[in-house]
C-alpha positions in Angstrom: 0.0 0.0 0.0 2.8 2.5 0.8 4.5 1.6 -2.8 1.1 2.2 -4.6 1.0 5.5 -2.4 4.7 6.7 -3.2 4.2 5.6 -6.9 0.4 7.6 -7.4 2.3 10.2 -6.0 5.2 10.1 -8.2 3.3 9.9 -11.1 1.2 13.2 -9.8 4.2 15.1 -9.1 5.1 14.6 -13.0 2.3 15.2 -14.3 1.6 18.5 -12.6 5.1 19.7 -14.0 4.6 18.9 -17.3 1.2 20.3 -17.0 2.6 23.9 -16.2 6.1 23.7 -17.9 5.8 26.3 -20.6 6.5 25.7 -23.9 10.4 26.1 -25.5 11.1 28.7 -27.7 11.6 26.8 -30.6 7.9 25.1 -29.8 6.9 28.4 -29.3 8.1 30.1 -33.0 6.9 27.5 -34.7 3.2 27.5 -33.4 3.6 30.7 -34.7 4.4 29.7 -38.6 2.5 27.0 -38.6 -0.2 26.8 -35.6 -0.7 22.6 -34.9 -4.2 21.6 -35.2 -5.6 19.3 -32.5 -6.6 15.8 -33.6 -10.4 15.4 -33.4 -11.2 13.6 -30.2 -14.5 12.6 -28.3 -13.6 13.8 -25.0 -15.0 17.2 -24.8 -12.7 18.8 -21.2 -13.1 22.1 -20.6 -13.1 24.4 -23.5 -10.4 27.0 -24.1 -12.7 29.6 -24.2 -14.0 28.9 -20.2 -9.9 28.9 -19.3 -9.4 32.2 -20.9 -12.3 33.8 -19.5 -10.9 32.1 -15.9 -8.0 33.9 -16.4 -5.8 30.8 -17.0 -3.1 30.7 -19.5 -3.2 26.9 -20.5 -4.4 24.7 -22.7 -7.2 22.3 -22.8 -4.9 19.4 -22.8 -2.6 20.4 -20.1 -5.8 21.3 -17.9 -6.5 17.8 -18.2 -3.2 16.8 -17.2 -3.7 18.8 -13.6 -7.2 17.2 -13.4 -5.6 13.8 -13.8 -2.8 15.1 -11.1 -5.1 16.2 -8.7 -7.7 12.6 -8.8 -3.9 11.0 -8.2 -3.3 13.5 -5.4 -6.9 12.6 -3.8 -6.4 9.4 -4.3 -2.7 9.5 -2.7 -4.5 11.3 0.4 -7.4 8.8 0.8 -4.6 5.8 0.6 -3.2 7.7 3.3 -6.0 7.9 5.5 -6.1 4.4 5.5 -3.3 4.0 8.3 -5.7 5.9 10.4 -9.1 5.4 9.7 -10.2 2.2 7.4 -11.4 3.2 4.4 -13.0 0.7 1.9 -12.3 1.1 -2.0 -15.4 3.2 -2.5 -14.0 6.3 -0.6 -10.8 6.0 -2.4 -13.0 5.8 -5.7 -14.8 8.6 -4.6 -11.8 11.1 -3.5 -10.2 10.4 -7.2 -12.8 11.6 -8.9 -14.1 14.6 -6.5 -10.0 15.4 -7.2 -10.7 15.3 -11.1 -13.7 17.5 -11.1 -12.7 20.0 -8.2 -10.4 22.1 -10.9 -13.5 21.9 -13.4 -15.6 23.3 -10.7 -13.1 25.7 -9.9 -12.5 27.3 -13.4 -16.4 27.7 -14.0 -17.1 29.5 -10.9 -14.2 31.6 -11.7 -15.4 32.3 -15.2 -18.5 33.0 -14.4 -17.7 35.6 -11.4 -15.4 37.7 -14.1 -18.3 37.5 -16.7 -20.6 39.2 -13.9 -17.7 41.9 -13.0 -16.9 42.4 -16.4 -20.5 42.9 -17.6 -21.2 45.5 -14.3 -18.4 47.8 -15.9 -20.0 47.5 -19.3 -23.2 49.1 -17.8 -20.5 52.0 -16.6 -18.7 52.0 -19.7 -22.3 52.6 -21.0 -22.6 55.5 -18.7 -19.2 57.0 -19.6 -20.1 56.7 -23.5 -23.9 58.4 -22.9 -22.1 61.4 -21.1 -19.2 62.1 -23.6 -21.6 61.8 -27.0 -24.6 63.8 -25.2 -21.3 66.7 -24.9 -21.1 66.6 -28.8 -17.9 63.5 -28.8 -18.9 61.5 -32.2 -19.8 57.8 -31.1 -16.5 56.3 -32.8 -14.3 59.0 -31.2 -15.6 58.5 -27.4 -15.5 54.7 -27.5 -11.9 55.0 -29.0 -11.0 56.9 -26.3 -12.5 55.0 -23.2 -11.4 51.3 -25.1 -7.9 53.3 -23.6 -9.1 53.3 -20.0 -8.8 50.8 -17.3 -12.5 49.6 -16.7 -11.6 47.7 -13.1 -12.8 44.0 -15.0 -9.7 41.9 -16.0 -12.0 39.9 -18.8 -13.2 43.5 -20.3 -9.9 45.4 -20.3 -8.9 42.3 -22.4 -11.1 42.9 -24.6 -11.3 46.4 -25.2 -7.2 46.2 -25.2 -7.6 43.8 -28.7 -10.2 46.1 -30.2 -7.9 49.2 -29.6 -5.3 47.3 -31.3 -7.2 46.3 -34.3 -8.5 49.9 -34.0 -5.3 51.5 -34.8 -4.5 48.7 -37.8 -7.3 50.2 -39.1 -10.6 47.5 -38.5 -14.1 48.7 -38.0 -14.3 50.1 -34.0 -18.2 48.9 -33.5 -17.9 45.9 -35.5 -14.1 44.4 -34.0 -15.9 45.1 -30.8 -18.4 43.1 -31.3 -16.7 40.7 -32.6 -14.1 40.2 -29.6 -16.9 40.7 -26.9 -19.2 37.9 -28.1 -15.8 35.6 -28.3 -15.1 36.5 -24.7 -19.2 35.7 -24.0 -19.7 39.1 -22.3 -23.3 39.8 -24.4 -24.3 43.2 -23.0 -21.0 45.0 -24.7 -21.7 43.1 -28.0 -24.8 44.3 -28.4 -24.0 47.6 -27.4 -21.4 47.6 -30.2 -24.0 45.9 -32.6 -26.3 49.1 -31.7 -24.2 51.6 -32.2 -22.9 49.9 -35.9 -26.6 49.3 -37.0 -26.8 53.2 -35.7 -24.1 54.2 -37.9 -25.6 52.3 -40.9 -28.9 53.6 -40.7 -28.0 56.8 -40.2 -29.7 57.3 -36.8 -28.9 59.0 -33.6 -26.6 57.2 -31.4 -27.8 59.1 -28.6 -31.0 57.6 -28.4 -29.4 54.3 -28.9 -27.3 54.5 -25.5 -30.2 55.9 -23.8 -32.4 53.2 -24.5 -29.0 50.9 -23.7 -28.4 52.5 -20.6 -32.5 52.2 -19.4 -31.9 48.5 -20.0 -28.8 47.9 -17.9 -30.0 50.1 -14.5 -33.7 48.3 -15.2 -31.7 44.6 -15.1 -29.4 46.1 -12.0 -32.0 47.6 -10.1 -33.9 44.0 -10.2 -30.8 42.9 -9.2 -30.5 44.4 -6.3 -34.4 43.7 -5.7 -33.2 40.2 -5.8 -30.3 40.2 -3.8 -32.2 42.4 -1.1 -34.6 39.9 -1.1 -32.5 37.0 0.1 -31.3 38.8 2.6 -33.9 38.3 5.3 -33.3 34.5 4.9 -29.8 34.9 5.4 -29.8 36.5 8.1 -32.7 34.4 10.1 -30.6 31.8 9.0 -27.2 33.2 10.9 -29.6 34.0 13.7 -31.0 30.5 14.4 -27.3 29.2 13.8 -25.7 31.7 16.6 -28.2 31.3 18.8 -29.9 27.7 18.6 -27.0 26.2 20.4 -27.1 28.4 23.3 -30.9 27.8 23.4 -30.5 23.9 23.6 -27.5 24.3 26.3 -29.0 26.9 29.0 -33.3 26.0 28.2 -33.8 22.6 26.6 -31.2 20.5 28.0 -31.7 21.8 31.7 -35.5 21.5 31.4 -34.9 17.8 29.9 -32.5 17.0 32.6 -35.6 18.8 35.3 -38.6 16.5 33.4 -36.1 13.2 33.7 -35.1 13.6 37.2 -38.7 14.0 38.2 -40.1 11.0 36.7 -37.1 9.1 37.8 -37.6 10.4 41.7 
């Protein structure tokens, strides 16, 4: 049992490194000239597109190669446990695979909490772009000015970063915006940019655009709020009966328990 333990962990120690070793240089040039594609498989991981938007600069593959690390790593732990506690095959079973999904879990909650910052600053970036064209700054010249502006959301300063720089090779502003915040999934800046180029088309007012834009997002916030407000009382009943239950049961029930037994007992 000790060798199966010291060879699991072996084997998770290696696969972890090679999991975050970067690439060479020469790897690196070469994906550049001539990008690799990846065989078709049927195991669908997490995509690339949920990593990025995590904040993670790997892979698919190599993600799987820390998800197989850490189900080794569990594993090693539960085999552990075993000179203490006797643990039957099933819990070992069971920690290997809560170790293989625990990074998925991980990545998607991180994900989705930089979608939900970065689509709060796109209701102020909204805000910003209402004030500067209601002062008589043309659409295209007061989004190409904030797209230079730190927004406070990692996942939309990416974003507006590549549109500024296909900005100044010369692409379309509304449309490479679009473009780049549907890849990134953040759906309230796409169609803002989708408004304001169907604006520009049409030859309508882009001030009545980002007004009706900007109703949208503090309607969807406010009931937000609503929401959140509304789960509040729950919460805190909740942290009530927890704090104080115990001290209930200790000092009332259990006394008066002890007071009802000793009666019917004398």
């Amino acid at each position: 049992m000790i060798g199966l333990g010291a060879i699991l962990t072996a084997s998770a120690v290696a696969l972890f490194v090679v999991a975050v070793r970067p690439a060479d240089l020469v790897s690196r040039r070469l994906e550049l000239v001539a990008p690799a594609r990846p065989a078709p498989s049927r195991w669908r991981g997490v995509p690339q597109a949920q990593l990025r938007d995590a904040g993670l600069a790997i892979d698919p593959d190599r993600f799987l190669v820390v998800k197989i690390a850490m189900a080794l790593t569990a594993v090693v732990a539960s085999i552990a446990t075993t000179l203490l506690v006797p643990v039957g095959p099933a819990v070992v079973a069971l920690a290997g695979y809560a170790g293989f999904i625990a990074p998925s879990i991980v990545v998607d909650g991180r994900a989705s909490r930089r979608r939900a910052a970065a689509e709060k600053q796109t209701t102020v970036l909204v805000e910003r772009l209402e004030a500067l064209v209601v002062a008589g700054r043309p659409p295209e010249s007061a989004l190409a000015s904030l797209i230079r502006r730190a927004t406070g959301s990692g996942l939309l300063d990416r974003t507006l970063r590549r549109t500024e720089g296909a900005y100044a090779l010369g692409a379309p502003l509304f449309r490479t915006l679009a473009a780049n915040a549907r890849e990134d999934g953040l759906a309230t800046c796409a169609a803002l940019a989708d408004d304001l180029e169907r604006a520009r088309d049409l030859g309508a007012g882009s001030i009545g655009v980002l007004r009706e834009r900007r109703a949208t997002l503090r309607a969807a916030e406010r009931a937000r709020s609503l929401e959140a407000a509304a789960q509040v009382e729950g919460k805190l009943m909740l942290i009530l009966v927890l704090c104080y239950l115990p001290a209930l049961v200790l000092l009332v029930v259990i006394p008066l328990f002890l007071g009802l037994l000793e009666g019917l007992l004398g």
